[in-house]
C-alpha positions in Angstrom: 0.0 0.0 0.0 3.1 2.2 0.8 4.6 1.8 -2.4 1.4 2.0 -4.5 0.5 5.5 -2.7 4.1 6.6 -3.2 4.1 5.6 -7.5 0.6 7.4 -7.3 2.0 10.8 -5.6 4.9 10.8 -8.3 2.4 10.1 -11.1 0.6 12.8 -10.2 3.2 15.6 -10.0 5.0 14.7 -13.1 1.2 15.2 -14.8 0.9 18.4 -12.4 4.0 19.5 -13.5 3.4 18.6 -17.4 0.3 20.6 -17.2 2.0 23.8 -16.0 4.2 23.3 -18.8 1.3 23.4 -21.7 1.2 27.2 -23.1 -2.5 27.5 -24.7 -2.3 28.4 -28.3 -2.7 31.5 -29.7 -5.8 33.1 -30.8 -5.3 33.2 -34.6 -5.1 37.9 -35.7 -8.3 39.1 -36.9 -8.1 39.6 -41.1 -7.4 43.0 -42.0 -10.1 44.1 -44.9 -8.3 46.6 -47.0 -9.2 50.0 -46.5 -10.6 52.3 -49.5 -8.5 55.0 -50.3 -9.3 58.4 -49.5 -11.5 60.1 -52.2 -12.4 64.0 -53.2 -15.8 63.2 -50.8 -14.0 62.4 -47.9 -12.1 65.6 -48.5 -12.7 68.2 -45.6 -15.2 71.0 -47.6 -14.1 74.4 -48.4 -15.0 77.4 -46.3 -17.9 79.7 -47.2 -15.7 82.1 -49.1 -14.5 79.3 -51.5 -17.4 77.1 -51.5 -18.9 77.5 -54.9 -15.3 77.3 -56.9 -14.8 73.8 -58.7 -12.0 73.0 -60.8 -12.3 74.0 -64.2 -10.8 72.6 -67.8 -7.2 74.5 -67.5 -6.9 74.5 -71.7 -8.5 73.8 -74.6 -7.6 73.8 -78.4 -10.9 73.2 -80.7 -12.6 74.1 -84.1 -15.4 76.5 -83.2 -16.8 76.7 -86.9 -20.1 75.8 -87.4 -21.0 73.5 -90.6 -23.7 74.2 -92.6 -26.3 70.8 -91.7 -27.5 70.8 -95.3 -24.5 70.1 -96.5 -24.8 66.5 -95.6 -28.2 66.3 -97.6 -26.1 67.2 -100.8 -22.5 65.4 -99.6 -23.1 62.1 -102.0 -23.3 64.4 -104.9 -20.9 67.5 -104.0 -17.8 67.8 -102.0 -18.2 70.4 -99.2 -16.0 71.6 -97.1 -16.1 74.0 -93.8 -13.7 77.3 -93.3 -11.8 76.2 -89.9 -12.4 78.8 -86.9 -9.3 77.5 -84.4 -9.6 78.7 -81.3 -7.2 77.7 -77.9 -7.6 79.4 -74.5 -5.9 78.7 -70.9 -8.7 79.0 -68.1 -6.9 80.6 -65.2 -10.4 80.8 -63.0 -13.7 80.0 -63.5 -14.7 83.8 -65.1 -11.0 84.5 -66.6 -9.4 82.8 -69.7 -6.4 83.8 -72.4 -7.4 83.0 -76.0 -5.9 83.1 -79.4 -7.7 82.6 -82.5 -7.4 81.7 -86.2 -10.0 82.1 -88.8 -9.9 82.9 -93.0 -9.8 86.6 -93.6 -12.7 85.5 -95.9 -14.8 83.1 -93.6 -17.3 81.2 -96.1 -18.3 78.9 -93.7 -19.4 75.4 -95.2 -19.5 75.9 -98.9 -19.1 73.1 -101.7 -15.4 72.5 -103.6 -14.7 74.1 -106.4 -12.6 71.7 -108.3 -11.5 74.4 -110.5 -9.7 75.9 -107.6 -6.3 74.3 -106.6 -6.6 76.1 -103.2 -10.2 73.8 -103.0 -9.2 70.4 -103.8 -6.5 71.1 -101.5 -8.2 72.4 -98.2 -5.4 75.2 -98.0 -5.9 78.2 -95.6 -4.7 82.0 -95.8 -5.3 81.9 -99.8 -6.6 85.1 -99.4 -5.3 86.1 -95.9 -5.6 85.9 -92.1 -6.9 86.7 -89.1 -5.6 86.2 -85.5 -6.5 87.7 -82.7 -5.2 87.2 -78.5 -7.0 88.3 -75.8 -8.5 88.4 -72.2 -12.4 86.8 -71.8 -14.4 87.7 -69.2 -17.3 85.2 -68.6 -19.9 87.0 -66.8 -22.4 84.4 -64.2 -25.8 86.3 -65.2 -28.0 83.3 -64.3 -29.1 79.8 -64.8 -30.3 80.4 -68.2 -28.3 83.6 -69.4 -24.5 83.5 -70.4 -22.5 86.3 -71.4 -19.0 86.6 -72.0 -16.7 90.0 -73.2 -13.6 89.6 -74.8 -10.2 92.6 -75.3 -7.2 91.9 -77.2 -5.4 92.6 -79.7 -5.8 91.6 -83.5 -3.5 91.0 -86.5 -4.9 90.5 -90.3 -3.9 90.1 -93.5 -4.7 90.3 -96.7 -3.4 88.9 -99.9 -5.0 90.2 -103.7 -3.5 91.1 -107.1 -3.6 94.5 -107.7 -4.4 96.3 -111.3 -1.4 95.5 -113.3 -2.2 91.8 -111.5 1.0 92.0 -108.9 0.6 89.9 -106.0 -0.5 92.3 -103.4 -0.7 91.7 -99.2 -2.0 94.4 -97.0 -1.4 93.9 -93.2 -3.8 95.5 -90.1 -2.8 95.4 -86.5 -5.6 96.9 -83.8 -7.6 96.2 -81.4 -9.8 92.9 -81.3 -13.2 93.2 -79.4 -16.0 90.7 -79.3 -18.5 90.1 -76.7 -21.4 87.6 -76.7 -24.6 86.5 -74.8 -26.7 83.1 -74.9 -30.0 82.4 -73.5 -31.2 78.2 -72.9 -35.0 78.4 -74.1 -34.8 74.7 -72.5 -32.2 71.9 -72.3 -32.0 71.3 -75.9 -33.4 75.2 -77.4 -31.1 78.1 -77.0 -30.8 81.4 -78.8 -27.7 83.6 -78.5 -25.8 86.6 -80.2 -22.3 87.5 -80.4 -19.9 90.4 -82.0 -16.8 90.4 -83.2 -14.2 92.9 -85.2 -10.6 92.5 -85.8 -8.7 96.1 -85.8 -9.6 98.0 -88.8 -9.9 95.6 -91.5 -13.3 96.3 -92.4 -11.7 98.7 -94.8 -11.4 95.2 -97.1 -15.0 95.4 -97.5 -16.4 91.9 -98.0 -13.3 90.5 -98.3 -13.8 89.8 -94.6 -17.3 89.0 -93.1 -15.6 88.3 -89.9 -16.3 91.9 -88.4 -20.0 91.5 -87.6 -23.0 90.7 -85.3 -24.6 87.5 -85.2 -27.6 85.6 -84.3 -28.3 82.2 -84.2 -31.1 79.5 -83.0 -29.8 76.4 -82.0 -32.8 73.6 -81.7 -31.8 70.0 -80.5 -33.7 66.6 -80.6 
């Protein structure tokens, strides 16, 4: 009995002891999900003062002449082509913007291809001159509805004829270029707006420039 108590106390110390000895696993780290990045909305908003500014298109380069629709009714038949109007600005703010302009001295607009003209069936420019212009626009916030913008620069043109004894002949104007402009939205596709524009003083060409006018227009969308 002496010795079966005594191998009973040992076994039950070494287990004791063996216990002690066990170090629980660890609990396995909770998975990270990854984290969306931080977007313009989660952006701290701008103060009162600066509220209502958004960022704005910084420069543009684009065509602003407008082709003549029934062209396209007559394109199988007749080859037309459109009088570029170039135009590239830097927008420093939302109401502020640098320009500088191309167009034809004389602007025809859409008009079909004379294949009797080499200057035609080419698509040349400045056949019978230029006008560029660089300048300051102001766009003016009027409303929901109304846009107007002024512009102030300066303008050079020229102009390139044969004279009586048939010379080749170019005339050259540098003044002031002035245009201003104002568009009204009947609805979200119906708007009708008006705009001037002159180049120094080369009105004295006569119709050899129709580019120093007022203009009208209607534009209807479906």
């Amino acid at each position: 009995m002496h010795a079966t108590g005594l191998a009973a106390t040992i076994l039950f110390a070494v287990g004791g002891a063996h216990a002690q000895t066990l170090v629980p696993e660890p609990e396995p780290s909770p998975v990270l999900l990854p984290q969306p990045e931080a977007t313009l909305s989660s952006t701290p908003l701008l103060s009162r003062p600066f509220g209502k500014i958004v960022p704005v298109e910084r420069s543009y380069l684009k065509n602003v002449a407008e082709p003549n629709p029934m062209a396209r009714l007559f394109a199988p038949f007749t080859r037309w082509a459109t009088d570029p109007r170039l135009l590239a600005g830097v927008q420093l703010t939302p109401f502020l913007a640098l320009e500088a302009g191309y167009v034809n001295l004389y602007d025809r607009g859409t008009h079909p291809v004379d294949s009797t003209r080499p200057e035609d069936l080419n698509g040349a420019m400045n056949v019978k001159g230029m006008q560029t212009h660089a300048a300051a626009k102001v766009m003016v916030p009027v409303g929901s509805r109304w846009e107007a913008y002024g512009k102030l620069g300066m303008a050079y043109s020229e102009y390139k004829h044969r004279d009586e004894l048939g010379r080749s002949v170019q005339e050259s104007d540098t003044g002031v270029y002035a245009g201003a402009g104002a568009k009204y939205k009947l609805s979200e596709k119906a708007s009708v707006s008006g705009s001037f524009e002159r180049y120094g003083n080369s009105e004295r060409w006569g119709g050899n420039s129709n580019n120093n006018a007022v203009k009208a227009k209607v534009n209807l969308g479906f």
